[in-house]
Structure formats: structure tokens, C-alpha cells
N, C-alpha and C positions, 0 to 999 in steps of 0.2 A: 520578554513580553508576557503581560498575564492575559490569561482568553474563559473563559466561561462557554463551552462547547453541552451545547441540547441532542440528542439522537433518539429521535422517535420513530418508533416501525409499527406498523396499524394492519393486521391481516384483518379481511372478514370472509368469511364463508357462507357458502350458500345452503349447507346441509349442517349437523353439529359434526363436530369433533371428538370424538370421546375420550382421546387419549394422543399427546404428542410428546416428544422429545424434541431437544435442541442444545444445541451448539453457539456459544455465543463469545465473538470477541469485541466487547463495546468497550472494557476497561485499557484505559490507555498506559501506555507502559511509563515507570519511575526508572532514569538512565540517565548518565550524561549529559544531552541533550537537553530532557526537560523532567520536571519534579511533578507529580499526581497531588496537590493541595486535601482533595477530596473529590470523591465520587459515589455517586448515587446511582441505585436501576430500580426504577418501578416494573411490576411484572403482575400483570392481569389479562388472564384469571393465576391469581399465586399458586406458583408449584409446587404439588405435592413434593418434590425432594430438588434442592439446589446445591451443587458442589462446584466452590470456586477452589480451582487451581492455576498450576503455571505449566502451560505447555513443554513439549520437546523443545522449541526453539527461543522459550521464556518468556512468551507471551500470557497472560492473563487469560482464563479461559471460565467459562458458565457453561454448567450441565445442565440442562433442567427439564424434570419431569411434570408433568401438566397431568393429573389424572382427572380432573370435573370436564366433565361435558360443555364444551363451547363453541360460540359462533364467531366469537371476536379474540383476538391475539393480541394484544399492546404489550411494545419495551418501550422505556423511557427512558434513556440513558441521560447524564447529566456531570460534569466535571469541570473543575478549575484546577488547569496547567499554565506551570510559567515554564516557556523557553527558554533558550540561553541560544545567539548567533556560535556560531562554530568556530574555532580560533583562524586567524586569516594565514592561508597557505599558498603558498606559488604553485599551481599545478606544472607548472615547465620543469619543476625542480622534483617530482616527480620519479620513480625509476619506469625506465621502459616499461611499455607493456608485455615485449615479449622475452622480458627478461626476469618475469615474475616467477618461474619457476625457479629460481636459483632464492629465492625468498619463501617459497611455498612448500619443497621438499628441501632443509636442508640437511645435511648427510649426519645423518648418526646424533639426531635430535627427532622430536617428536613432534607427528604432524597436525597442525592443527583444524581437525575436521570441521569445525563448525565455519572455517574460512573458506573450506579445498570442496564441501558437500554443495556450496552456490558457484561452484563452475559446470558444475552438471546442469545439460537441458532435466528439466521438470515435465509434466504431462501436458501444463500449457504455453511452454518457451522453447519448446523443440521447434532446432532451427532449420531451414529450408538450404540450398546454397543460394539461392536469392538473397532471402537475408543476411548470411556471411556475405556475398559481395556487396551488399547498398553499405554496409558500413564499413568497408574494407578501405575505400577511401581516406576514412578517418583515422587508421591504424595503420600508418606506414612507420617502417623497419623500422624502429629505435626511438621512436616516440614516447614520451613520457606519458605514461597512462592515463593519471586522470587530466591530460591535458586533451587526449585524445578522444577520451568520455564527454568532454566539458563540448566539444567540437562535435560530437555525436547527437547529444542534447539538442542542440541548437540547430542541425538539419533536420531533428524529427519535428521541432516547431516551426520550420521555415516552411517544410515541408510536406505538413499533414494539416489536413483540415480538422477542427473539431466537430465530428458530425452526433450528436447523441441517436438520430436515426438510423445511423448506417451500419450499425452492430450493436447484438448482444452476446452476454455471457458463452457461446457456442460460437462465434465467428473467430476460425483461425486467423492467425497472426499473418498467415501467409495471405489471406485475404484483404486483412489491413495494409497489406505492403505494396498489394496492385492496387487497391482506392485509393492511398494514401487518405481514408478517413478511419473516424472513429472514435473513443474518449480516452479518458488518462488511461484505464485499464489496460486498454488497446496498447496505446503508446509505451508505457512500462512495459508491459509481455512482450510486444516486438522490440525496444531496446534492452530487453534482459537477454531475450533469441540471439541477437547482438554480438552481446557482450561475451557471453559464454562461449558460444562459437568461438572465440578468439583467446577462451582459455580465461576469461577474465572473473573473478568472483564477484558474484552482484548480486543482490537483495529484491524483493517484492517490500515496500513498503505502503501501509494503510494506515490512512486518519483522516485529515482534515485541512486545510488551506486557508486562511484569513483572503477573502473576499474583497476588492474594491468596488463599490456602486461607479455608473459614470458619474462625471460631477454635476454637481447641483442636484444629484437625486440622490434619497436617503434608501440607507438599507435596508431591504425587505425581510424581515424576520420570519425565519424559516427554509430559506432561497437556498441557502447552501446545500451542500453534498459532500458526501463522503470519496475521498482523493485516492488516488495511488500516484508513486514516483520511483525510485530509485536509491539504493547504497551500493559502493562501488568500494573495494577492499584496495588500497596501497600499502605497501611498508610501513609509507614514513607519516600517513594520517588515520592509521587504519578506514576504519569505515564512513565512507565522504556521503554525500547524500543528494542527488540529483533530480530535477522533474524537467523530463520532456514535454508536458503537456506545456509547460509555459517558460520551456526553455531557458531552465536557471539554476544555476549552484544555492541548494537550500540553507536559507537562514533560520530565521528564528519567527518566520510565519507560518509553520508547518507542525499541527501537533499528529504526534506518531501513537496508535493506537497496537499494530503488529505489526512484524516483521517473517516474511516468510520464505517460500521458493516461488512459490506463484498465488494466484489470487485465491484457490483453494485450498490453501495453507491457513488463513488469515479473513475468510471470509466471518463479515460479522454477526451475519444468525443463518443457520442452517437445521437441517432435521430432517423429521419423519411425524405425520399425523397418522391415524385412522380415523376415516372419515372424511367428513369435509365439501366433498363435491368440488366443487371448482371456488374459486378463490381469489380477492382482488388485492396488492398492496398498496400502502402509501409512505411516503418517508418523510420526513419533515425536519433538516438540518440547519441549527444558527449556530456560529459561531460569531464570537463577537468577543473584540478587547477592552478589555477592562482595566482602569486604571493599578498600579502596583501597590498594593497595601504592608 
């Protein structure tokens, strides 16, 4: 599928700013999955110095220094990706879950950390034993793993509500897990908590989601947001790709912007001002398909 994805971020301030820094991952990644056509960022007020590089984990990343004096902060992000659906795999045919370590370490070969460093809890997927037991259900003895994942998915969306009130960026997982509310974020962090508990390698992933309106009413341009979901490491498919938030093995309606250990890995502007005072944002996401050319 081809998509045409806008990412606008609008700070304003109440005092000036004199000087800020930032952290930015708006560039979406070229992989397997999906091919980067072209991409754009507008940036005003333009930064005294900008260094695009590739993270630790190969992500696309923006430095950028801001030295004029300002009230207003806009990024424009802008980009056309094609997807590509994921080859179709039998998750029953799968190897156990808890028989990945005989695939993970094996003897007198080399390990591979960038697979074995996402079984580790992170700072915001540190799991509870609550959390090991609500999924422990789904991981019985000799289970094929991502069948057991796939089964995982599907009770975080049967049963969690999507509440965008009920949490922000500071509300533990463990909180999420006695409301059963909260949004993708949530939902990811507590099934990566999950996951890992149980030894499993699993990914933060961030981007974007192709949108349905209900019917009869057209798409409101701008309505969208930026997503988080799931990768989940097998043998025989390496890295699969999962969203709990709408309870479904990801196709090719999902563009991927980063890939991290948790949302702080891969968040899409972060920094440091002086100045400022206090401060309001606005987001403004469309995503939208476009025919294939």
C-alpha cells in the first residue's frame, strides 16, 4: 500500500525561549516491511545546527539546535511510504515459547544481542507478578509462541478499554493492568511487561495506523495520531509484528517510524528549552492512501 503520512507538532509559549535543543524521530525507517519514497521536515524557527543520523537501534534520528529567540516551535514532518503485507505464516507451526532459549543461546556460536537485549524489562515494561500472571494463561507449557502472542493480543483488546483519559506518559503499567484502561502506549508497555517476563524478545514499535471513518462519513483530515504496537522475535519468522490496541497480526496498514525497548527509546521530539514559561502543544496527524504510482 502507498500512504502519504503529515506529522505536525505546534509548541507555543508564554515567555520567549532563547535557546533549545531536541531529539527528534519523525523519519520513518527504509526495511523490509516498508520503502521511505521521500521525506520532508519543515522546522521553525530553523536550527542553528541539525545532524541527521542513525541511532543505536537504527532508527533515523534529528539533533537540532535552535539558538534565536522564540515563542512558537513547529515540526512539519511529511513522507510517502509503501508497505508491503508480511509473508503469511502459521503461528501453531511456531517453536515453543519456552523452548527459545535452545535458539537464543546456542552453544559455541555467537549471540545475538540486538534479539536477546528486548527480553530484558526496560525502565517502562518492568513487570509486576500481576502482570506475569494476567498472561500466564496464554503461555502454557509448550505452546508455540507466536501463537501464544497472537492469543495475548486479542485479550488485551477484549479486555481493555481505550480510555485517552485514563492515563498519561507517567501512569504505570501496573495501573493500566487494575483499570484495564488506557491507549496503544499503555497497551504495548503492559504487553511487552508480558512478554519479557516470560523470556520472550519483543520490540516498542512507533508510527502510524491507516484509520477507518464509520461509514457514510468521510475522513477528517488531521484526526489521526501517532500509534504504538508490537514485534515479537521467532526462529522461523524472525521479527512478527503485533497491535494490541486493535487486536491484530500487523499487515501492511501500519507505517513504522522506530523501533525501540520502550516509548523512550523512540519518542518523536523530546529536549531541553531555556526559558519559556509554561507552554501549550498541538498535534495534527493524517495519514491517508494513496493510490500506487
Amino acid at each position: 500500500m502507498m500512504f502519504e503520512v503529515t506529522h505536525k507538532t505546534h509548541y507555543r509559549y508564554t515567555h520567549p525561549v532563547a535557546r533549545s535543543q531536541h531529539r527528534v524521530h519523525l523519519v520513518p525507517r527504509s526495511d523490509g516491511r516498508q520503502t521511505v519514497i521521500r521525506h520532508s521536515m519543515l522546522i521553525e524557527p530553523a536550527p542553528f545546527m541539525r545532524n541527521d543520523s542513525i541511532d543505536a537501534l537504527g532508527n533515523h534520528v534529528s539533533i537540532l539546535d535552535i539558538e534565536e529567540p522564540h515563542r512558537e516551535f513547529v515540526l512539519n514532518a511529511r513522507s510517502a511510504i509503501r508497505t508491503f503485507k508480511p509473508v503469511a505464516f502459521d503461528f501453531a507451526q511456531t517453536t515453543p515459547w519456552d523452548a527459545l532459549d535452545e535458539t537464543l543461546y546456542p552453544p559455541g556460536e555467537r549471540i545475538d544481542i540486538g534479539v536477546v537485549q528486548n527480553r530484558c524489562a526496560s525502565r517502562l515494561t518492568g513487570a509486576t507478578l500481576a502482570i506475569r500472571d494476567y498472561a500466564a494463561s496464554s503461555f502454557l507449557p509448550g505452546r508455540p509462541v507466536l501463537e501464544a502472542v497472537f492469543d495475548l493480543t486479542r485479550r488485551v483488546y477484549r479486555e481493555f478499554t481505550f480510555d485517552s483519559t485514563a492515563t498519561d506518559i507517567s501512569t504505570p503499567i501496573a495501573q493500566v493492568l487494575k483499570t484495564r484502561r488506557g491507549v496503544c502506549q499503555d497497551f504495548a508497555h503492559l504487553t511487552l511487561a508480558a512478554l519479557r517476563a516470560h523470556g520472550i524478545p519483543a520490540r516498542y514499535m512507533s508510527g502510524y495506523v491507516l484509520t477507518h471513518p464509520p461509514p457514510g462519513q468521510p475522513k477528517l483530515t488531521g484526526s489521526d495520531a501517532s500509534h504504538a504496537w508490537i514485534a515479537v522475535w521467532a526462529p522461523e519468522t524472525k521479527w512478527r509484528e503485533f497491535d494490541p490496541t486493535n487486536g491484530l497480526a500487523v499487515g501492511d496498514e501500519h507505517v513504522l517510524v522506530a523501533h525501540g525497548r520502550d516509548y523512550a527509546d523512540v519518542c518523536p521530539i523530546s529536549g531541553v528549552i531555556v526559558g519559556g514559561g509554561d507552554h501549550t502543544v498541538s498535534v495534527s496527524v493524517d495519514v491517508a492512501q494513496v493510490p500506487e504510482r
